[in-house]
N, C-alpha and C positions, 0 to 999 in steps of 0.2 A: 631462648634459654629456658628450661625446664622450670629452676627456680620462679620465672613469674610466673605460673600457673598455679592456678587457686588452690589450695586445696581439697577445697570443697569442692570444686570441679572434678580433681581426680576423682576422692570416693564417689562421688556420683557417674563417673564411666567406669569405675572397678564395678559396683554396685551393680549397676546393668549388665558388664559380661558376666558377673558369678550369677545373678538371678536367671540370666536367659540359660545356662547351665545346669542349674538346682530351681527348676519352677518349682518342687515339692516341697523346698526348706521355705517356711516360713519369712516372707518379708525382714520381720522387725528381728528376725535368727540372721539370713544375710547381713545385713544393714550394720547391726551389733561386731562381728568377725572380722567385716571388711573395715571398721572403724577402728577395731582393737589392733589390729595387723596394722595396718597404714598407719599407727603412732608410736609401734614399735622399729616403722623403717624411716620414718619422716624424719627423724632428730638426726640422723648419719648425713654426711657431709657431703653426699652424692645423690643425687635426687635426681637424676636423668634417668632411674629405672622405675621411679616410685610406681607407675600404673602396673607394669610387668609384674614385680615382685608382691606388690598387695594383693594383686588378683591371684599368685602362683600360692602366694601364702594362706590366703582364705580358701582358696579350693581345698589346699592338703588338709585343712583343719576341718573343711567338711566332708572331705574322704575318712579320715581319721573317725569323725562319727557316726560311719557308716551312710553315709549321703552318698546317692547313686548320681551321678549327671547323667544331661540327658545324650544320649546318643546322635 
């Protein structure tokens, strides 16, 4: 079940696929996004997408700021 996984575990595999994505953004800029995003999806009462949706969420906010991925 989703629910027992750490949370801290997820941001830290969000964290890794958005950085392997955006090596030009800033460490402590990832880190920051994918924490702010994952607190606004953790409190909903469905948490079997939490990895999917944090990671879909922090990429569009760094497309939003003009952050290129990498190809």
């Amino acid at each position: 079940m989703t629910s027992d996984i750490d949370d801290d575990a997820i941001i830290e595999q969000v964290t890794q696929l958005v950085r392997s994505r955006y090596p030009d953004v800033p460490q402590s800029e990832v880190d920051r996004i994918v924490r702010e995003e994952f607190s606004v999806l953790s409190g909903r009462p469905v948490r079997d997408f939490l990895i999917v949706l944090t990671e879909r969420a922090a990429k569009q906010r760094l497309k939003k700021m003009g952050k290129e991925p990498r190809r």
